[in-house]
C-alpha positions as CSV (number, residue, x, y, z in Angstrom):
1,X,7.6,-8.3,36.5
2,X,9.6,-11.3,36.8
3,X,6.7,-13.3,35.4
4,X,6.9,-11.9,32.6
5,X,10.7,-11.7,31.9
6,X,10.6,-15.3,32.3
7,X,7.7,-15.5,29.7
8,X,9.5,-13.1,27.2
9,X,12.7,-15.5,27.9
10,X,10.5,-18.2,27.1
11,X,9.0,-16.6,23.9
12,X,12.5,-15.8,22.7
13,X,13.8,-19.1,22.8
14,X,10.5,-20.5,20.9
15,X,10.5,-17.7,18.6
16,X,14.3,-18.4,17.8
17,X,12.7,-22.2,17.4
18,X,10.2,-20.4,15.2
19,X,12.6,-17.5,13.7
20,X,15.4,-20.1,12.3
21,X,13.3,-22.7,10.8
22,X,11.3,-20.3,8.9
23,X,14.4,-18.2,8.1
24,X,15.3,-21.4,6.4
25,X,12.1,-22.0,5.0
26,X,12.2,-18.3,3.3
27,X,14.8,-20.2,1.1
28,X,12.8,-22.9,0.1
29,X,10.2,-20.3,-1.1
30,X,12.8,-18.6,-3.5
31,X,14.1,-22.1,-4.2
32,X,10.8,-23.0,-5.6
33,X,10.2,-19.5,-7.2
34,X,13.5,-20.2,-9.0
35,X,13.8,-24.0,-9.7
36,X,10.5,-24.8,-10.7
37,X,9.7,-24.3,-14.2
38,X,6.7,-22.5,-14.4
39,X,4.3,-20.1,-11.7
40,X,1.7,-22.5,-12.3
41,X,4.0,-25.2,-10.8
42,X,4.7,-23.2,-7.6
43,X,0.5,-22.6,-7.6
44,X,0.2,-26.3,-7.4
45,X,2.7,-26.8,-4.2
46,X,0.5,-24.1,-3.2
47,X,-2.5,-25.5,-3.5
48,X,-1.5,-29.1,-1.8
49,X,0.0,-26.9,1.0
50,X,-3.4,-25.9,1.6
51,X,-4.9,-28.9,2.3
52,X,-1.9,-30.2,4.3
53,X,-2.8,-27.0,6.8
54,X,-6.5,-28.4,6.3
55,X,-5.7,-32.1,6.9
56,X,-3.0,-31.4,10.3
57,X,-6.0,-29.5,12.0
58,X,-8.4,-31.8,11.3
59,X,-6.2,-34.9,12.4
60,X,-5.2,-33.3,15.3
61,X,-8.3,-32.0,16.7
62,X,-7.5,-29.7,19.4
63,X,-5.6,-32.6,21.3
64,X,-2.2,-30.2,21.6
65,X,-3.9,-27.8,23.6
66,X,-6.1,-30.2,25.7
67,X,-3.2,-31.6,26.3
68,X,-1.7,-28.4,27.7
69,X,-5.0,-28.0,29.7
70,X,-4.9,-31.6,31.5
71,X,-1.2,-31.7,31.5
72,X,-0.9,-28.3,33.9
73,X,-3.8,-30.1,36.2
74,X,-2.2,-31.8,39.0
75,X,-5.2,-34.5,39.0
76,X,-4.6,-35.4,35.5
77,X,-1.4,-35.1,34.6
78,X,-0.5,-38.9,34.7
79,X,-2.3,-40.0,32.3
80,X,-2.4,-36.9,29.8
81,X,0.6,-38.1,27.7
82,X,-0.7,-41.7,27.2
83,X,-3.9,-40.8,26.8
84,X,-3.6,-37.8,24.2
85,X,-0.3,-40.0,22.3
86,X,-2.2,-43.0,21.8
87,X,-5.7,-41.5,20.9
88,X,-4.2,-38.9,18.1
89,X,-1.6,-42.2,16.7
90,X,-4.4,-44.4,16.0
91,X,-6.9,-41.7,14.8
92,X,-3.8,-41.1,12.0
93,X,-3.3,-44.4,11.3
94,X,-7.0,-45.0,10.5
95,X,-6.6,-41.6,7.8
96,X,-3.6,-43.0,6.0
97,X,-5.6,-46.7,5.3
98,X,-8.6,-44.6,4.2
99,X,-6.7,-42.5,2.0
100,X,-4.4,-44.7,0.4
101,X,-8.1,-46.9,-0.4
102,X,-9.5,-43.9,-1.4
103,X,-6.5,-41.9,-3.7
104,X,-7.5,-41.9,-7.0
105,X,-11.0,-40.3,-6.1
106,X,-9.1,-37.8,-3.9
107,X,-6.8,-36.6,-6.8
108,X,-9.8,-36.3,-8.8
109,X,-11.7,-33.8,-6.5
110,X,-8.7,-32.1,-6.4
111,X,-7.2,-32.0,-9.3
112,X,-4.0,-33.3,-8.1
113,X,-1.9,-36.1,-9.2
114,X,-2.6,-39.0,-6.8
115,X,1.7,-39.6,-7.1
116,X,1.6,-36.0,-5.2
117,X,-1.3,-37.2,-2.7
118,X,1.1,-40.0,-1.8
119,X,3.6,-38.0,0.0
120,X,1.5,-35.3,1.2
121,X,-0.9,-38.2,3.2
122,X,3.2,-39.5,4.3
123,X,4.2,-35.9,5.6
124,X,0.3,-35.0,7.3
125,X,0.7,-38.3,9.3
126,X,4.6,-37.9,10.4
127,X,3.9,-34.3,11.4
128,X,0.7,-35.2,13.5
129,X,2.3,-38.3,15.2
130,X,5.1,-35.5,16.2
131,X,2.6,-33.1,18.0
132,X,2.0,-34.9,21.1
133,X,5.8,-35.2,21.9
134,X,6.7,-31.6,21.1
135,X,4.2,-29.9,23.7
136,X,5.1,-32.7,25.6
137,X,8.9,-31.1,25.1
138,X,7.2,-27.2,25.8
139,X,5.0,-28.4,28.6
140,X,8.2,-29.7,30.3
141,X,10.3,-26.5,30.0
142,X,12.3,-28.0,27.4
143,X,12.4,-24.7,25.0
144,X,15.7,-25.0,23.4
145,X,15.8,-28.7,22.8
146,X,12.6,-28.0,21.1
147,X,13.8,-25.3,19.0
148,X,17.1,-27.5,18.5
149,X,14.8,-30.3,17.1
150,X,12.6,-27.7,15.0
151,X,15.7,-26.5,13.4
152,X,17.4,-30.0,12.8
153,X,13.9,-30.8,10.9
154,X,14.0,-27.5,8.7
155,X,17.6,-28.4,7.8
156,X,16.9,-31.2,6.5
157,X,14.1,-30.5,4.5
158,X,15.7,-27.3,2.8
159,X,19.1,-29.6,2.4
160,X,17.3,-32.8,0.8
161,X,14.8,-30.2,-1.3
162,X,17.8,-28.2,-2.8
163,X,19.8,-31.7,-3.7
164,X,16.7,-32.5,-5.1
165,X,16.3,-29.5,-6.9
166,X,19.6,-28.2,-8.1
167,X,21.5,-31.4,-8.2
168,X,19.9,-34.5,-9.6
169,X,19.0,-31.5,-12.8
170,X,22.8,-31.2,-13.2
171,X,23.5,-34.9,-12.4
172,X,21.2,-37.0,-13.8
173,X,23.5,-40.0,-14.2
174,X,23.5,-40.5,-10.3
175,X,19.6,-39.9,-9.6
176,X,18.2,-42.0,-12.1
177,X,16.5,-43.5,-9.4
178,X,14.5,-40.3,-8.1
179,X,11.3,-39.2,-10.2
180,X,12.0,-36.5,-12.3
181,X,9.1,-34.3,-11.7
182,X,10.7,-31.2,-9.6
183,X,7.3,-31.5,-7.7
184,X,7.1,-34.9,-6.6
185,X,10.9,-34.2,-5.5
186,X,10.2,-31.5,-3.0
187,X,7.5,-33.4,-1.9
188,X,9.5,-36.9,-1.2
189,X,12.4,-34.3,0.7
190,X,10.0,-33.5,3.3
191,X,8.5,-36.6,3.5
192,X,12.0,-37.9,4.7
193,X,12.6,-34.9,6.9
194,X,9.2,-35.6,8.6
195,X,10.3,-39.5,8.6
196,X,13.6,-38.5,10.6
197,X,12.2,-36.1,13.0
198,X,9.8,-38.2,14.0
199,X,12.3,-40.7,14.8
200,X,13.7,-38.4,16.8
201,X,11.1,-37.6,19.5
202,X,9.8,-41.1,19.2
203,X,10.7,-41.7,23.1
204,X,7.6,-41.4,24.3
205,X,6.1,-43.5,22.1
206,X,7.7,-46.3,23.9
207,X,5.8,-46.0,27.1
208,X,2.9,-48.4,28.1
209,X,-0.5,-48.5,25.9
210,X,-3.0,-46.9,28.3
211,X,-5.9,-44.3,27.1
212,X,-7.7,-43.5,30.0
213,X,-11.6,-43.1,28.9
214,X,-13.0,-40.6,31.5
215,X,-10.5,-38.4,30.9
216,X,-10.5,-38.6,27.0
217,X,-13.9,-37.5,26.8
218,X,-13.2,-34.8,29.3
219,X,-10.0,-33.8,26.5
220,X,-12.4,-34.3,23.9
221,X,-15.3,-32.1,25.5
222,X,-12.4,-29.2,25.8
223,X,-10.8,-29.7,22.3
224,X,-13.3,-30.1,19.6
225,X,-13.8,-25.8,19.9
226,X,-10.4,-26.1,19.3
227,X,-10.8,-28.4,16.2
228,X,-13.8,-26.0,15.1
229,X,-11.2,-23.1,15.6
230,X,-8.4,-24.3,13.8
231,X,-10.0,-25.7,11.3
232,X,-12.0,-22.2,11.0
233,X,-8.4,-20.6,11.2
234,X,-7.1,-22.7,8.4
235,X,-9.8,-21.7,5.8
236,X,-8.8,-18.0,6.8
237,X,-5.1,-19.0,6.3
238,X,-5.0,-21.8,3.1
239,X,-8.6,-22.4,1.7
240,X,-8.4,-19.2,-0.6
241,X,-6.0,-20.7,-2.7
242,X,-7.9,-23.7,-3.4
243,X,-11.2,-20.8,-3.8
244,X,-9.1,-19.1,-6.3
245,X,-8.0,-22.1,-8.2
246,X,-11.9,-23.0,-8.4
247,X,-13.5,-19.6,-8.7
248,X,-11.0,-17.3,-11.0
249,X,-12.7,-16.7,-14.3
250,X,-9.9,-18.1,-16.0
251,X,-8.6,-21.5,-17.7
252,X,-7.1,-24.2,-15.1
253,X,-4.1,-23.4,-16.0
254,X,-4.3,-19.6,-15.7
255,X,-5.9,-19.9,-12.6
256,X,-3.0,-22.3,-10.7
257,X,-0.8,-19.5,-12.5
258,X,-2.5,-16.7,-10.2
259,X,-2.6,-18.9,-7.3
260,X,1.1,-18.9,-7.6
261,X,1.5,-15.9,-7.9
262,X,-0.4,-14.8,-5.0
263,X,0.9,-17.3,-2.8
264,X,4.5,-15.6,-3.3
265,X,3.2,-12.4,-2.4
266,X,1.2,-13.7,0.8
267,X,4.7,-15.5,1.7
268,X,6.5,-11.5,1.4
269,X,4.1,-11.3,5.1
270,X,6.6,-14.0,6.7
271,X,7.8,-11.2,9.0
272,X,4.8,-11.0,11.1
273,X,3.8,-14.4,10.7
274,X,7.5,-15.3,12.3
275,X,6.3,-12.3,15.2
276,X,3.0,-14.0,15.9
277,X,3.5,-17.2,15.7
278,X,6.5,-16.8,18.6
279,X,4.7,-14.9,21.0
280,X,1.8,-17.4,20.7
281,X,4.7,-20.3,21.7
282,X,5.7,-18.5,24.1
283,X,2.6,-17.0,25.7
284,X,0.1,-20.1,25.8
285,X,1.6,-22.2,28.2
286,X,2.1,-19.3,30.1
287,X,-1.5,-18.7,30.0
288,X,-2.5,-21.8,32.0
289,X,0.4,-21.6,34.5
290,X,-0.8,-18.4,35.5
291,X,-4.3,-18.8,35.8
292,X,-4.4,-19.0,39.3
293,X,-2.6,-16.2,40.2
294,X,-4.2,-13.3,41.8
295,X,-2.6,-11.0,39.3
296,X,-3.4,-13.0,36.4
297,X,-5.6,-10.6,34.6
298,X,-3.4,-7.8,34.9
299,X,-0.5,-9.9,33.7
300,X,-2.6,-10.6,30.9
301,X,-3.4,-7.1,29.8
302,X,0.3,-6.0,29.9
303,X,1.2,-9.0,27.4
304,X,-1.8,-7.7,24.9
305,X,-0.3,-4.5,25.2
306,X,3.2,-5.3,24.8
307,X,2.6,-6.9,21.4
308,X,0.9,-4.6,20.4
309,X,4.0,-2.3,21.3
310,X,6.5,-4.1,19.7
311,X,4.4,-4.9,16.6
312,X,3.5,-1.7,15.8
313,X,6.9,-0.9,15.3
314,X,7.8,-4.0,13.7
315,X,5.1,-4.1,11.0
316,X,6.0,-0.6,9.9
317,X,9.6,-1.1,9.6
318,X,9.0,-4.5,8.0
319,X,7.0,-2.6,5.3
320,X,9.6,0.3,5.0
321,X,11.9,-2.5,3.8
322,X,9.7,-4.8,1.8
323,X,11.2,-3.7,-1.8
324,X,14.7,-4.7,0.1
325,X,13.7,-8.0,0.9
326,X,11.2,-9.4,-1.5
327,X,14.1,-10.5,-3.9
328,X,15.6,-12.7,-0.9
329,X,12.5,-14.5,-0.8
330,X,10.6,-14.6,-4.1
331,X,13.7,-14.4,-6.9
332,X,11.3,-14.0,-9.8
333,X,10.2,-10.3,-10.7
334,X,7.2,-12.3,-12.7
335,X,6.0,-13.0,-8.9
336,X,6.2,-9.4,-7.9
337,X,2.9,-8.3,-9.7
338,X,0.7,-9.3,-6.4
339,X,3.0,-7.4,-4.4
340,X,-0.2,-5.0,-3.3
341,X,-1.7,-7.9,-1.2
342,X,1.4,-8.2,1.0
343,X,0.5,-5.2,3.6
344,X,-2.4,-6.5,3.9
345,X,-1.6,-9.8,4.8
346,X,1.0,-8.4,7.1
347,X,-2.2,-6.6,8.9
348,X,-4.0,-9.6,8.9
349,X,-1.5,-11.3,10.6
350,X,-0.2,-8.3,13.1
351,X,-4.5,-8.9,14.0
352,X,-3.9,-12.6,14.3
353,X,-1.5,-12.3,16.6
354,X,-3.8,-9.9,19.2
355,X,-6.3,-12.3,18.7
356,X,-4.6,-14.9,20.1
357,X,-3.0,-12.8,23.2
358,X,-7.2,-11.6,23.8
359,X,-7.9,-15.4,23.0
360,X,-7.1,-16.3,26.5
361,X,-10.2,-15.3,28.3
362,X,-12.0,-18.7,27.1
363,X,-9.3,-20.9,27.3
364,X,-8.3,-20.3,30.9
365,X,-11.9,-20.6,31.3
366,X,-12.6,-23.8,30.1
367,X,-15.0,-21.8,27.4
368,X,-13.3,-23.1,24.4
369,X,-16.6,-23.2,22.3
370,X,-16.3,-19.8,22.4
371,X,-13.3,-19.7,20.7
372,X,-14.5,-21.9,18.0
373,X,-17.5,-19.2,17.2
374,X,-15.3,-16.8,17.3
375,X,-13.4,-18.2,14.4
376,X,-16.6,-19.8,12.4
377,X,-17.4,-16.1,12.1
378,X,-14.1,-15.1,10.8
379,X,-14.0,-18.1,7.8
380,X,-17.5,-17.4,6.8
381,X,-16.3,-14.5,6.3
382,X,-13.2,-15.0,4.5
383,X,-15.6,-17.8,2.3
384,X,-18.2,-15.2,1.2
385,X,-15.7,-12.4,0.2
386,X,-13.7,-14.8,-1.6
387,X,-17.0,-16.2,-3.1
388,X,-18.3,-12.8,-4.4
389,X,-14.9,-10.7,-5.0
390,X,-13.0,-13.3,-6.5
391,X,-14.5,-13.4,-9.9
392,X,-14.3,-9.6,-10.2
393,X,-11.5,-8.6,-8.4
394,X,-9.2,-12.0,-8.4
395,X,-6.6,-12.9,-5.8
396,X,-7.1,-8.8,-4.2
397,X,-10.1,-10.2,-2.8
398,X,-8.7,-12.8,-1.1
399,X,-6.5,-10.4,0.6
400,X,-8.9,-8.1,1.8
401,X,-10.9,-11.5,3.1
402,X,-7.6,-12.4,5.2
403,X,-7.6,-8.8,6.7
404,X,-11.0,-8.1,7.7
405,X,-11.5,-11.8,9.1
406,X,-8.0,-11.8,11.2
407,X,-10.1,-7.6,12.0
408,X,-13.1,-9.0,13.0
409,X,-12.2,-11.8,15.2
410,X,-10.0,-9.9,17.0
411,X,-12.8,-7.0,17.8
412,X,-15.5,-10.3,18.8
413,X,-13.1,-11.9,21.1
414,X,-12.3,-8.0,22.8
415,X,-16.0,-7.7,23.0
416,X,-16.9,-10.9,24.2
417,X,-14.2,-11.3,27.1
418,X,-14.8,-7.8,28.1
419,X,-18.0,-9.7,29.7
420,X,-17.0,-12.9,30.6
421,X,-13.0,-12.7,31.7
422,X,-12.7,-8.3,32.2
423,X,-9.2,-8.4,32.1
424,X,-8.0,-4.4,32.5
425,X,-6.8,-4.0,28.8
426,X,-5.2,0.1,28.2
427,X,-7.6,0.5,25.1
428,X,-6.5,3.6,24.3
429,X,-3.2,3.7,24.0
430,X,-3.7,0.3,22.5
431,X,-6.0,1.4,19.5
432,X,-3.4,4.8,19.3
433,X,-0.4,2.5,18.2
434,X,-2.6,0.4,15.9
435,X,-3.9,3.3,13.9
436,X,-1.0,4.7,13.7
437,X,1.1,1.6,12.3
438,X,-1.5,0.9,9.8
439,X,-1.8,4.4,8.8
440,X,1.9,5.1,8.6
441,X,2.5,1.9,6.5
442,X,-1.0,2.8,4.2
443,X,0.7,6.0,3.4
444,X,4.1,4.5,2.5
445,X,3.3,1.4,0.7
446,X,0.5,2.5,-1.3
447,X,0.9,6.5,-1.7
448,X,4.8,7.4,-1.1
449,X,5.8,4.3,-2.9
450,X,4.2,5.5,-5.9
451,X,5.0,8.8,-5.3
452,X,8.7,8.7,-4.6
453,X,9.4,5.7,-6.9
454,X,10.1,2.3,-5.5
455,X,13.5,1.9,-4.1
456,X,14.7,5.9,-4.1
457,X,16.8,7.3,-1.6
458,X,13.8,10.1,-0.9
459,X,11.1,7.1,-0.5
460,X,13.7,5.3,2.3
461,X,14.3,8.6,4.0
462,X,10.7,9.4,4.6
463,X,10.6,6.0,6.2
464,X,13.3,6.7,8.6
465,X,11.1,9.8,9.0
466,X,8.3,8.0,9.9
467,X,9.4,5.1,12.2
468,X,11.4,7.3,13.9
469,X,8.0,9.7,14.6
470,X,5.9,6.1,16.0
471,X,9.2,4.8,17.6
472,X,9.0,8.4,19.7
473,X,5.5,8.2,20.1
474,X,4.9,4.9,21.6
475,X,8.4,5.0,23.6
476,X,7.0,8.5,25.1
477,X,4.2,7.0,26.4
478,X,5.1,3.5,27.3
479,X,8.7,4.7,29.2
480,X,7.8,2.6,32.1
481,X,6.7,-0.6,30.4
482,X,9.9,-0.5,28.6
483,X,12.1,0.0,31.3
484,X,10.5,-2.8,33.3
485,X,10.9,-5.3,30.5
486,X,14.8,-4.2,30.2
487,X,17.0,-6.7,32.2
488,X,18.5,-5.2,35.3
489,X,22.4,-5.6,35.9
């Protein structure tokens, strides 16, 4: 078990790179929801969030994890860093001349103002540049001066955002010189904080020019699944707020309003999207170190299970106190009418997240291609749900798209490696604590909630009840896997 203490060690340190910034970031949502004027302003940062998620996939093609893939090759390793650095810089640099020729026409598809396009081209092409260097950073070892940097970037961007916000209203005298639009201002503060950051992992950027051709196209051959993947996994995560701004029956207007307003309640999830994003920081090197091993597969189906174990519990608990937090993150009760969508986005996301731990079966395997299927399923559906339900049921639909796409892929890619990589998953007792979470939290969000009324003292204390009842169950029959994972003195 030592392997995997030193991977849970790992995973802490990059969740607490993950945890922090985001903990910040959770401020910069109820900044917004309070600052900006209006919930259709908050639907159009939304919105150009979206197609930021859109634009770093597509600019970055797979290259971080190909990189990962070469990197851990002994044969390769030499020229992974130049050759991925270089190839992914110039790439961006060719995307910011084309979309600075082509603005205007790019704000009108959208129906964006080009003076927001400007920054949001700035912050895609700073972020990407930065990618190579940071799993440069994790492929090293280099956890906490990665999740030092991380958090240095995050403090920035919340610092310069609330100056931006709160201060030049109140003194206008000394930020004449800033725009005045609230929108274009949190824009240009995270344009900077992409700026600085990138200046400070710029160090390998100063190594000799060198892209090594034989083995691009062998990083190319591995990453463009990738690139189908994530781009599939970023129309499952951004593209239905765009979908709802185009398909709502509603005026323009109205329908950035809902997208606003949805995109508040999505953000209530952050909990489990802070839990899955972590473990998958901390579990995919891990992945390709351990490949070899003779006990890899086994190693494997213990890390499945263990998030499952700890999620489980999380996820319920995180529901039990949603009502509790929701006014830490989203400050505007106006917000709170979507809040029906946020369990199942936090399902979507606890689904995500096994995904990703099953996911390894065609990446240690060189079968990325399978990944990127995998995930073309899961956006066509999340594209024809939204298509069909939007119009009749509005942003719910888009919820219940997230859900059963995050569902789906994660019962393909069990299926599918079950034949190709058989990695001795405990299926039962797997399935056991994800019924029961999602049951539990069914009957407390949407039934008991109701029932009880929202925020009594008899509503909170059938949710001790009940996490106390899963917490016994699961730590009943997973004494041993506990125990093992508990440091020893």
């Amino acid at each position: 078990m030592s392997t995997l203490k030193n991977l849970f060690k790992q995973t802490f340190i990059y969740g607490l790179a993950t945890v922090l910034p985001r903990v910040l970031t959770v401020f910069l949502t109820w900044l917004l929801t309070t600052y900006l004027d209006t919930e259709k302003d908050f639907g159009e940062v939304s919105i150009l969030f979206s197609y930021m998620l859109l634009l770093n996939v597509l600019l970055t093609y797979g290259m971080e994890t190909a990189f990962f893939r070469f990197y851990s090759d002994k044969n390769e390793s030499k020229n992974t860093l130049s050759t991925s650095l270089w190839t992914v810089s110039i790439t961006t640099i060719i995307f910011v001349i084309l979309s600075f020729l082509f603005l205007n026409q790019i704000a009108s598809i959208t129906a964006m103002d080009s003076k927001y396009w400007r920054w949001v081209i700035a912050i895609v092409a700073f972020d990407t540049l930065m990618v190579i260097p940071f799993a440069y950073m994790r492929a090293q070892g280099k956890a906490m001066k990665y999740a030092i940097i991380k958090l240095v970037n995050v403090i920035i961007s919340v610092s310069v955002s609330a100056l931006f916000l709160i201060a030049t209203q109140k003194m206008t005298t000394s930020f004449a010189w800033l725009p005045t639009d609230k929108k274009e201002l949190y824009f240009i503060a995270f344009a900077f904080a992409s700026l600085l950051t990138l200046f400070i992992v710029i160090k390998p950027y100063f190594s000799k020019f060198f892209i090594d051709t034989f083995l691009l196209k062998k990083m190319l051959r591995f990453s463009w699944p990738i690139l189908v993947a994530g781009f599939a996994f970023a129309i499952n995560e951004a593209f239905d707020k765009v979908l709802l701004q185009w398909l709502l029956n509603l005026s323009e207007e109205a329908a950035i309003e809902q997208v606003g307003i949805y995109t508040a309640c999505y953000r209530l999830a952050i909990g489990m999207t802070l839990y899955a994003t972590a473990f998958r920081l901390g579990v995919e090197p891990f992945f390709f170190s351990q490949s070899k091993e003779k006990n890899a597969m086994e190693q494997y189906g213990i890390i499945t299970k263990v998030y499952v174990v700890l999620g489980a519990i999380a996820m319920f608990v995180y529901i039990v106190l949603l009502d509790l937090i929701k006014p830490l993150l989203v400050s505007k009760p106006s917000y709170w009418v979507a809040m029906d969508i946020t369990p199942l986005v936090i399902f979507a996301f606890f689904f995500f997240g096994i995904y990703q731990t099953l996911s390894v079966w065609y990446k240690v395997t060189d079968k990325t291609k399978y990944g990127a299927y995998i995930s073309v399923i899961g956006a066509i559906l999340t594209i024809v749900v939204n298509v069909i339900w939007i119009p009749i049921i509005g942003y719910m639909a888009s919820a219940y798209a997230t859900c059963g796409a995050y569902g789906l892929m994660m019962i393909i890619s069990y299926l599918m490696g079950r034949k190709q990589y058989p990695i001795p998953y405990d299926l039962k007792n797997i399935l056991l604590y994800i019924v029961l979470s999602i049951s539990f939290s069914c009957i407390f969000f949407y039934i008991l909630r109701d029932y009880f009324g929202i925020g009594s003292l008899q509503l909170y204390l059938a949710g001790i009840a009940m996490t106390l009842i899963l917490i016994g169950i699961i730590g009943y029959k997973e004494k041993r896997l506990i125990q093992s994972l508990i440091p020893k003195k």
